[in-house]
C-alpha positions as CSV (number, residue, x, y, z in Angstrom):
1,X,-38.3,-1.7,-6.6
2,X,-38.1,1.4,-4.5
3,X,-38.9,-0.9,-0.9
4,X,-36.3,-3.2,-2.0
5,X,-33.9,-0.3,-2.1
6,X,-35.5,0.6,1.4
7,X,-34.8,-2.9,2.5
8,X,-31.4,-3.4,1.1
9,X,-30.8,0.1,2.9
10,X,-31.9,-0.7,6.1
11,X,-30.7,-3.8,6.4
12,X,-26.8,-3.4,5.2
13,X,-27.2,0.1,8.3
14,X,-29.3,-2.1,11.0
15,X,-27.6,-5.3,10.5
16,X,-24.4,-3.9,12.1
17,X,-27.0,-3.2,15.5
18,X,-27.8,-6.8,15.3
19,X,-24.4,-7.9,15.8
20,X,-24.6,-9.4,12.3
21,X,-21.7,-7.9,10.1
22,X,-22.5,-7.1,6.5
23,X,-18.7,-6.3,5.0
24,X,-15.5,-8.0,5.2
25,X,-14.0,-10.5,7.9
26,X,-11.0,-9.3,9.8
27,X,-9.9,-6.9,12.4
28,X,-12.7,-4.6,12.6
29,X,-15.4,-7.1,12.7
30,X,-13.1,-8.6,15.8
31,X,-12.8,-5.0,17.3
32,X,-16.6,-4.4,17.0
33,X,-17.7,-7.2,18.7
34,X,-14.9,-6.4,21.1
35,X,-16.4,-3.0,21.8
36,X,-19.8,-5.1,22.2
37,X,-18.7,-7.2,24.9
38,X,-16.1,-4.6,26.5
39,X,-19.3,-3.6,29.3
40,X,-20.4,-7.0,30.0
41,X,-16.6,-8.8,30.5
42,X,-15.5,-5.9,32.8
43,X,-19.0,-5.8,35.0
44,X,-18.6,-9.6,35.4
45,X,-14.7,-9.3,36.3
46,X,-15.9,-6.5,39.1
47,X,-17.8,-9.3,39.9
48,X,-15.1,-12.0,40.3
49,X,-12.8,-9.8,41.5
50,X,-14.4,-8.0,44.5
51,X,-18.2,-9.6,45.2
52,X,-17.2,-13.5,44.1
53,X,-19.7,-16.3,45.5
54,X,-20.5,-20.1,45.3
55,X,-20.6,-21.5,42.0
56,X,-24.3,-22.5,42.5
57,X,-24.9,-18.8,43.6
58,X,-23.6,-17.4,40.4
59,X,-25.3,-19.6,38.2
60,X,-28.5,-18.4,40.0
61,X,-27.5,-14.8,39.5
62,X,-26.9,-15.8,35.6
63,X,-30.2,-16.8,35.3
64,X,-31.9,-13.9,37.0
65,X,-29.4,-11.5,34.7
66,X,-31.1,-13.7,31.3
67,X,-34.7,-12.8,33.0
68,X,-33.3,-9.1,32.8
69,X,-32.2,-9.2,29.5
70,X,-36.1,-10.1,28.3
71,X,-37.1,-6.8,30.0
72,X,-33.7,-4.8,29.0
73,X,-34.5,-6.3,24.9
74,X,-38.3,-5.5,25.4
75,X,-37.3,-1.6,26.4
76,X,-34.8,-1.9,23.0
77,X,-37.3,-3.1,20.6
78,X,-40.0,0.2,21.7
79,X,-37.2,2.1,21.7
80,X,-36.5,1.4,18.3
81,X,-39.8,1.7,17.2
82,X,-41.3,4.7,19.1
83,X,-38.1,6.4,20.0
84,X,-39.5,6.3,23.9
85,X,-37.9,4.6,27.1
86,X,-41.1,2.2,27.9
87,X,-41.2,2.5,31.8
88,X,-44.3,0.6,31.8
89,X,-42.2,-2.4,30.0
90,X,-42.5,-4.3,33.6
91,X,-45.6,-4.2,34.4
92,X,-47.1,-4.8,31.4
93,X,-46.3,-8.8,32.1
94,X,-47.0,-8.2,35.6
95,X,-50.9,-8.3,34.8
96,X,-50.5,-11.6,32.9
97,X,-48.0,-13.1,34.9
98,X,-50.5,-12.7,38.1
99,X,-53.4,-13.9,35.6
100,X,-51.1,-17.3,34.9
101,X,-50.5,-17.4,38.3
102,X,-53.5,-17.6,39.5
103,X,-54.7,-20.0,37.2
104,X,-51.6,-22.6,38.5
105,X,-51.7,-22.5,41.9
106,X,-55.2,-20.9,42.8
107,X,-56.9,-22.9,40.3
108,X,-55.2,-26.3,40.0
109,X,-54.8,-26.4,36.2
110,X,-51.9,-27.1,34.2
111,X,-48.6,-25.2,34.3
112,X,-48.7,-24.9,30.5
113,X,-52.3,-24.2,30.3
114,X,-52.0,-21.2,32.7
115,X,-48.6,-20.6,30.6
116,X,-50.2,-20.3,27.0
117,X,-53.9,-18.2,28.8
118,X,-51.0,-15.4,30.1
119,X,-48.4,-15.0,27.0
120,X,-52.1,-14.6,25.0
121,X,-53.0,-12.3,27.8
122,X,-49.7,-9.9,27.8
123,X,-49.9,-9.8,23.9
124,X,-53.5,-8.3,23.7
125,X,-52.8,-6.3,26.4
126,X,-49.5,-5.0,24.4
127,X,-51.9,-4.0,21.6
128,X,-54.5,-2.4,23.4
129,X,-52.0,-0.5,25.3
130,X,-50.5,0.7,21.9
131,X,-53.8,1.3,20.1
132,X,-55.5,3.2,23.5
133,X,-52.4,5.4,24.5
134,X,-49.1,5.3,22.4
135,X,-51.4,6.4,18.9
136,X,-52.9,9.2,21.0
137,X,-49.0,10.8,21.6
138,X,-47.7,9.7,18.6
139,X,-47.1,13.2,16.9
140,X,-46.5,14.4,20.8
141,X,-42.9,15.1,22.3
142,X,-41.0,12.3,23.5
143,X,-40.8,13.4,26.8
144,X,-44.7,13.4,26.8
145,X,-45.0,9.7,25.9
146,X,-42.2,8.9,28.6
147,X,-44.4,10.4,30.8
148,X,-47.5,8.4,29.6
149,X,-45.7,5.2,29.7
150,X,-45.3,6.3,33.9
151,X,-49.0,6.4,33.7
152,X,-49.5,3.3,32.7
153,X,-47.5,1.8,34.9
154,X,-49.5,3.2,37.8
155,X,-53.0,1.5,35.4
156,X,-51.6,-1.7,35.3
157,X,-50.8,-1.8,39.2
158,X,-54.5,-0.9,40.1
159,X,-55.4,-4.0,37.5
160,X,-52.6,-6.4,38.9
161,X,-54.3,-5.5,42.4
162,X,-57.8,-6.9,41.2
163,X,-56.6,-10.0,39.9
164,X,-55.9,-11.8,42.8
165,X,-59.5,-10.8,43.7
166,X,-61.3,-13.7,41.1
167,X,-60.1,-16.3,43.6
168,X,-60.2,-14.1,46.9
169,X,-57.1,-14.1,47.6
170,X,-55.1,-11.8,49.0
171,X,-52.1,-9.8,47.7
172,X,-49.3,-12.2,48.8
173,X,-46.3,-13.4,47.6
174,X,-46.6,-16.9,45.7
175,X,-44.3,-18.9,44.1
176,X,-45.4,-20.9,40.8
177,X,-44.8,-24.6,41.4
178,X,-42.3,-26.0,38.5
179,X,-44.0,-28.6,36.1
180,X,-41.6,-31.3,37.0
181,X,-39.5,-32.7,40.0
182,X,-36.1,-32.0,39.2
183,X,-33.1,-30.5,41.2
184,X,-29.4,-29.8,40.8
185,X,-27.1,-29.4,43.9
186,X,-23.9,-27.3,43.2
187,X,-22.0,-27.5,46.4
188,X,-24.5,-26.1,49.2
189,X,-26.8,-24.4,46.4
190,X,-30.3,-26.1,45.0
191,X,-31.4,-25.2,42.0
192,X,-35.1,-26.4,40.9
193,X,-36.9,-27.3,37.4
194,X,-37.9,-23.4,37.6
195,X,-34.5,-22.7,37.1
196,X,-33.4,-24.9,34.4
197,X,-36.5,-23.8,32.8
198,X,-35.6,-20.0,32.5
199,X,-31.7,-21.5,31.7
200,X,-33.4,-22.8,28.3
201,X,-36.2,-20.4,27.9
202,X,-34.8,-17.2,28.4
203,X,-32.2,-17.2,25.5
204,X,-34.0,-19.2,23.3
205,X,-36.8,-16.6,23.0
206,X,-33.9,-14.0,22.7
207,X,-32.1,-16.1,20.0
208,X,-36.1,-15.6,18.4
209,X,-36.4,-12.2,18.6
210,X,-33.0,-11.2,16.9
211,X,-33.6,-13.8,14.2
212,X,-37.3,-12.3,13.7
213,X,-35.4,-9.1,13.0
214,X,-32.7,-10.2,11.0
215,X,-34.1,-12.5,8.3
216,X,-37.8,-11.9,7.9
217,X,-39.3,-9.8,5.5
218,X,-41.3,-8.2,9.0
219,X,-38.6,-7.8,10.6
220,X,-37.0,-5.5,8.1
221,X,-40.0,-3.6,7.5
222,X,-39.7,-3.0,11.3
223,X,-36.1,-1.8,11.3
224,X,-36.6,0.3,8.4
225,X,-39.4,2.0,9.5
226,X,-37.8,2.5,13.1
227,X,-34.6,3.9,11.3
228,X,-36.6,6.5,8.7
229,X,-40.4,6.4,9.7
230,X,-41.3,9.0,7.1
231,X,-39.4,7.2,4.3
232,X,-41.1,4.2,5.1
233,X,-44.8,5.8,5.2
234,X,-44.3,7.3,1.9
235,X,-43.4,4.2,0.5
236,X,-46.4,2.5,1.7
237,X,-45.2,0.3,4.9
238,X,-47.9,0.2,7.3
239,X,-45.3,1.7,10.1
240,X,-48.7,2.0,13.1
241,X,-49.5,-1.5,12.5
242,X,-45.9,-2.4,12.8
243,X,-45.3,-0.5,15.9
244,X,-48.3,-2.4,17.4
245,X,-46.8,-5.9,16.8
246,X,-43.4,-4.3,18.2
247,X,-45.4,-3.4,21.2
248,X,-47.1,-7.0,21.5
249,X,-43.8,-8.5,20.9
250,X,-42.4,-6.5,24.1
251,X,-45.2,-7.3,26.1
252,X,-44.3,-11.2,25.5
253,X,-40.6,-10.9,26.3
254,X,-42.0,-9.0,29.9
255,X,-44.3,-11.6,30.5
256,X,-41.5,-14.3,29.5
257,X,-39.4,-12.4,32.5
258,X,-41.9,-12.2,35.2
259,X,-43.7,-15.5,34.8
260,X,-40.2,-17.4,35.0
261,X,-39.2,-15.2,37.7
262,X,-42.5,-16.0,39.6
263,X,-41.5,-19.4,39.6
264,X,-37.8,-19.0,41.0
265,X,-38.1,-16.0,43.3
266,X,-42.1,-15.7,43.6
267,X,-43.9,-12.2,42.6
268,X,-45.3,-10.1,45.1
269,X,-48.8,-10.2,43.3
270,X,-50.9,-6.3,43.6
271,X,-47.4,-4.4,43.6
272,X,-44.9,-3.4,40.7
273,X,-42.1,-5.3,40.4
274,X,-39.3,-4.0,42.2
275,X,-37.4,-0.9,40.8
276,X,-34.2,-1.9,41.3
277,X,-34.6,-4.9,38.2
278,X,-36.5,-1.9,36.0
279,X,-33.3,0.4,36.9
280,X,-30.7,-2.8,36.0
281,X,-32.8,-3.1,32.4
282,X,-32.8,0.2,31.6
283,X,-28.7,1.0,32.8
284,X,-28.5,-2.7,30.2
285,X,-30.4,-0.4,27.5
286,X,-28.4,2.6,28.0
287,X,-25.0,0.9,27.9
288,X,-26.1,-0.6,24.8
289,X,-27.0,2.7,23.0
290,X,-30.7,2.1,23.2
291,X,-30.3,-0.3,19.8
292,X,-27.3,-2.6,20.0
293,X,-29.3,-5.5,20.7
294,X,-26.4,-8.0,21.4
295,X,-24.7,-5.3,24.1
296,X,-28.2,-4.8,25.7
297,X,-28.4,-8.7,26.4
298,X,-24.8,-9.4,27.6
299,X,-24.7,-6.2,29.7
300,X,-28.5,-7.0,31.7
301,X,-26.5,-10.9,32.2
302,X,-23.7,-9.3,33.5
303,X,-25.7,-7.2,35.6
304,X,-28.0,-9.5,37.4
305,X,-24.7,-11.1,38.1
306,X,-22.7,-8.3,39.9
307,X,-26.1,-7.3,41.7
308,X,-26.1,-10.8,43.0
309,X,-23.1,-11.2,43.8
310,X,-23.1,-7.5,45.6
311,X,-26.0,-8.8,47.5
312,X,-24.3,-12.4,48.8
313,X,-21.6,-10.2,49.9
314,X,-23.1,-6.9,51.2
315,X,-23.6,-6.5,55.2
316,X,-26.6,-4.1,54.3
317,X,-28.9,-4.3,51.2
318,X,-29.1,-0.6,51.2
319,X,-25.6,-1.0,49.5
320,X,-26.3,-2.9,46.6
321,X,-27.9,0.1,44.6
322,X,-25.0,2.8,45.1
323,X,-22.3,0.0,44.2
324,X,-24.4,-1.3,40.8
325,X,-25.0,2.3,40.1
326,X,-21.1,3.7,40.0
327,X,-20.3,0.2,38.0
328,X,-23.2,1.4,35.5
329,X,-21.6,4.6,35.6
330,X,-17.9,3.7,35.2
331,X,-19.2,1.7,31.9
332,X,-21.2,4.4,30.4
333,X,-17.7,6.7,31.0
334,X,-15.8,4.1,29.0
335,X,-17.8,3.7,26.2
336,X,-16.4,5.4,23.0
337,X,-18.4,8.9,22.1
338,X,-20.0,8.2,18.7
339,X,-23.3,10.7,17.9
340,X,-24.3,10.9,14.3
341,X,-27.3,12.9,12.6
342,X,-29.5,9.9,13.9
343,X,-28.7,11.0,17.3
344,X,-29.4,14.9,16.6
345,X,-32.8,14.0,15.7
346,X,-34.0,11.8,18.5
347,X,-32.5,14.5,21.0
348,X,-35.2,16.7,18.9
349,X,-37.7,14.5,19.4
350,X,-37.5,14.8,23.1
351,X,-38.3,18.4,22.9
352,X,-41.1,19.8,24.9
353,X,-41.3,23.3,24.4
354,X,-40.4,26.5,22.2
355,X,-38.0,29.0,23.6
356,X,-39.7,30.8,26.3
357,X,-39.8,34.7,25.5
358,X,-40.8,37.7,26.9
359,X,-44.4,39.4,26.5
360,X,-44.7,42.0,24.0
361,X,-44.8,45.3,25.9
362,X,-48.4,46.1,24.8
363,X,-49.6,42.3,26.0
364,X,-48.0,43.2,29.3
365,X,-49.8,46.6,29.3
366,X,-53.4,44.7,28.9
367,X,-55.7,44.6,32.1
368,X,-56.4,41.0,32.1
369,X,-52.6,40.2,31.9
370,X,-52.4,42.9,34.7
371,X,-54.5,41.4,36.8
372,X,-53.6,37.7,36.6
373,X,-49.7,39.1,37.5
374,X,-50.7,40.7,40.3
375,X,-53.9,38.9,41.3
376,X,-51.9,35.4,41.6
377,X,-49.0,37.5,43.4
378,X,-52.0,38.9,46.2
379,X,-53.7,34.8,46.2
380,X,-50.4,33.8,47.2
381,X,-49.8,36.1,50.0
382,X,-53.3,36.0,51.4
383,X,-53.2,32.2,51.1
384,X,-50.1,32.4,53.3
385,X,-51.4,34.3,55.6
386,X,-54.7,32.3,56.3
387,X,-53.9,28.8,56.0
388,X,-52.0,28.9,59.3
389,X,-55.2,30.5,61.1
390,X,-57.7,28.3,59.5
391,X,-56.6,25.1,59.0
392,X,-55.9,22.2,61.7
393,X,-52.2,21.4,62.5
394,X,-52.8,18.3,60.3
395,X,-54.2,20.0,57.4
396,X,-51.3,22.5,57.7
397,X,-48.9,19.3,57.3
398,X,-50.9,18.4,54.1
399,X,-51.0,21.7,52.9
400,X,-47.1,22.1,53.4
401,X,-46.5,18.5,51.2
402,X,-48.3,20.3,48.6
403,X,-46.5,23.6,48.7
404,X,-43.0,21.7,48.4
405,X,-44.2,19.3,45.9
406,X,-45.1,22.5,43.7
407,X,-41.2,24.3,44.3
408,X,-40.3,20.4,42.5
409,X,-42.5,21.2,40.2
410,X,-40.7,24.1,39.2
411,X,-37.4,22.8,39.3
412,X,-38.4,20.2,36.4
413,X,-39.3,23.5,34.9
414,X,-36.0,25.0,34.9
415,X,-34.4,22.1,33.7
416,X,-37.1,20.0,31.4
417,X,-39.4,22.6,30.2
418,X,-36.8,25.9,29.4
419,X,-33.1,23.8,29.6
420,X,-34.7,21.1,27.6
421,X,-32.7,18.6,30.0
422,X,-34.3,15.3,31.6
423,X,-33.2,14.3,34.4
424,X,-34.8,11.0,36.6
425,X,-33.2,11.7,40.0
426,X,-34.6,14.9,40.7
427,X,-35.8,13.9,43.5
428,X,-32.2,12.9,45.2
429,X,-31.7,16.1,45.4
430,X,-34.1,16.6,47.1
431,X,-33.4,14.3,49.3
432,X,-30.4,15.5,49.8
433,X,-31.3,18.8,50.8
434,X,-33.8,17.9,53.0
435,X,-31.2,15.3,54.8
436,X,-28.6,18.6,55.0
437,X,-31.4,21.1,56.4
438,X,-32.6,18.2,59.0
439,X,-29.4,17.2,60.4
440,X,-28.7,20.8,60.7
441,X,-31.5,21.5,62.5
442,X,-31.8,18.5,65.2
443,X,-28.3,17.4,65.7
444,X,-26.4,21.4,65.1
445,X,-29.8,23.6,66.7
446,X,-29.5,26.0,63.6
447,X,-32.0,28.0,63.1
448,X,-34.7,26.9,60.4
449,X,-33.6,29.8,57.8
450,X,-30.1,29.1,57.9
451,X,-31.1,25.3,57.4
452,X,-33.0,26.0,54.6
453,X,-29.8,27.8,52.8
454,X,-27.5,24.9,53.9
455,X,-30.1,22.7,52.3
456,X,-30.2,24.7,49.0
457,X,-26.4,24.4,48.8
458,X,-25.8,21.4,49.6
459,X,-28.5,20.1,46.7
460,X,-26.5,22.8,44.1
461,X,-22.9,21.1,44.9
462,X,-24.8,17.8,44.4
């Protein structure tokens, strides 16, 4: 009796994320779908309006936008269950997609054969990844697991690397050949059986996933336990074992992206997939408020369209980032500012560290506390003194790359460790202080300490 009341909880609260509405008909179901859709109609009329292209082009950019939207819902569903943005969501099917791959056009087997050996592929390695590594942080802060997940990422591209290897092939670009010979023409635009294939594919295995959660027994356990973890474990729901089919269901949908990618735009096998398609799945997540399914779909579509349609019309491809970023940012600006207790929590779950304090007077007074103050002090002043004289010019360089890597390292300090901030573009700040300080330097002749101030301001106004 008591789950039932757990279930009937979480589903009347969770259904609403779904996009499913659980009270009355009328204007506020209207206005909340409204709200829903409000990110992907205007992204798509920035499209129309300013970037338009062939009809054959944009239903090319639709498609690639669906293949987002698996990645973007894969992100949503870990999100929901481990309160951590995956970065690893990618290349998780990047391991099996190459393993498919290989199988189809190294091999000469059967395009579903080397289909069904890679989706059974990405979901064990979706469980292994969650039993070996997301159990071990599980009581850890969020920020630690984010972390992690970076980790893996870099794993997986050292096994995606070896792959290629069981047939001795090299890391190239391939395309995987569509099962059957079918084209469409749309004015000067051919689309292939690849294309239809991810047309039909795509949404059907979203159309899946949000009936999984919506109407099974499973799926509630799975919202419940995301929503209240501890509720749930008292009550006797299995919540690990449920997180582990989350993170084998994720691992499907990224598979499900790459493979049908592979066989429309080919995957550079032994690299990570490009950044630029994680960054449009996790601005889709974002937008959506990490949960609302139905927003994080439409909004990755109507991303891979305005990214395509910035890229058929852009002179450079350097310009197609800062132009999909302001439209991500003008969207998240818009969005209505709703935080409830459920968002006090997860912001202390990403918590890394107590308040930092000063020693007690007597601990500051011991000799070994002494002696680590000043003895690190006297290291780093010796060190500076010597490395010039005894190291090559080249060793210098490396030494250097080290030293400025370490002032980064305290900057995350500052801001992740005492501010309790996070911030992913740390290093454009960098960058722009080091563009400042060098233009400065080569083009204006100012001397190198007057650079280095220029480049410290120039990073602070940033």
């Amino acid at each position: 009796g008591v789950r039932s009341v757990l279930a009937f909880e979480t589903r009347a609260k969770l259904r609403t994320d779904m996009g499913v509405s659980t009270g009355g008909r009328g204007a506020a179901q209207l206005q909340r779908a409204a709200w829903q859709m409000f990110p992907a109609i205007g992204l798509v009329a920035v499209q129309l309006l300013f970037f338009g292209m062939p009809a054959g082009a944009w239903v090319r950019g639709v498609i690639l936008g669906l293949l987002t939207a698996l990645l973007a819902m894969g992100m949503a569903l870990v999100y929901r269950a481990n309160r951590v943005i995956n970065f690893a969501q990618a290349d998780r099917g990047f391991v099996p997609t190459s393993l498919a791959l290989g199988l189809i056009v190294f091999s000469g087997l059967p395009y579903l054969f080397g289909f069904g050996v890679g989706l059974a592929a990405a979901i064990a390695l979706g469980v292994i990844v969650e039993l070996a590594f997301v159990r071990r942080f599980a009581k850890a802060s969020r920020l630690v697991l984010t972390v992690a997940t970076i980790g893996i990422t870099q794993l997986l591209a050292v096994l995606a690397l070896l792959v290629p290897q069981m047939w001795d092939q090299s890391a190239a670009s391939q395309r995987i050949p569509p099962p059957v010979d079918w084209k469409l023409t749309i004015g000067t635009f051919i689309l292939s059986a690849n294309d239809l294939i991810a047309l039909i594919v795509a949404p059907l295995a979203m159309v899946a996933v949000a009936v999984f959660l919506g109407t099974t027994r499973l799926g509630t356990a799975i919202r419940g336990s995301a929503e209240r973890s501890e509720r749930a474990l008292m009550l006797g729901i299995p919540v690990a074992w449920l997180s582990t089919l989350v993170w084998a269901i994720a691992a499907a949908l990224s598979f499900l992206a790459l493979f049908l990618r592979a066989g429309i735009l080919g995957i550079p096998l032994g690299t990570a997939l490009s950044l630029s398609t994680l960054v449009l799945a996790l601005a889709a997540l974002v937008i959506g408020r990490l949960r609302h399914l139905p927003t994080v779909a439409t909004t990755a579509v109507a991303l891979g369209v305005l990214e395509y349609g910035v890229a058929w019309n852009a002179s450079s491809p350097l310009l197609v980032t800062p132009i999909i970023g302001a439209a991500v940012l003008v969207a998240l600006l818009l969005q209505r500012r709703q935080y409830g207790r459920a968002d006090r929590d997860e912001a202390a779950a990403w918590r890394l560290a107590d308040e930092v304090r000063a020693l007690q007077p007597w601990v500051a007074q011991l000799p070994l506390v002494r002696l680590l103050r000043w003895g690190t002090a006297t290291l780093i002043v010796v060190g500076l003194v010597l490395i010039p004289l005894m190291l090559r010019t080249d060793q210098i360089i490396k030494a250097t790359a080290v030293a400025v890597f370490a002032v980064i390292g305290l900057s995350l300090v500052v801001l992740s460790g005492w501010a309790g901030q996070i911030s992913l573009g740390q290093m454009a700040f960098v960058a722009i202080g080091a563009a400042v300080s060098g233009k400065a330097t080569i083009t204006w002749s100012v001397d190198m300490s007057l650079a280095l101030v220029l480049g410290g301001i120039a990073g602070a106004l940033a």
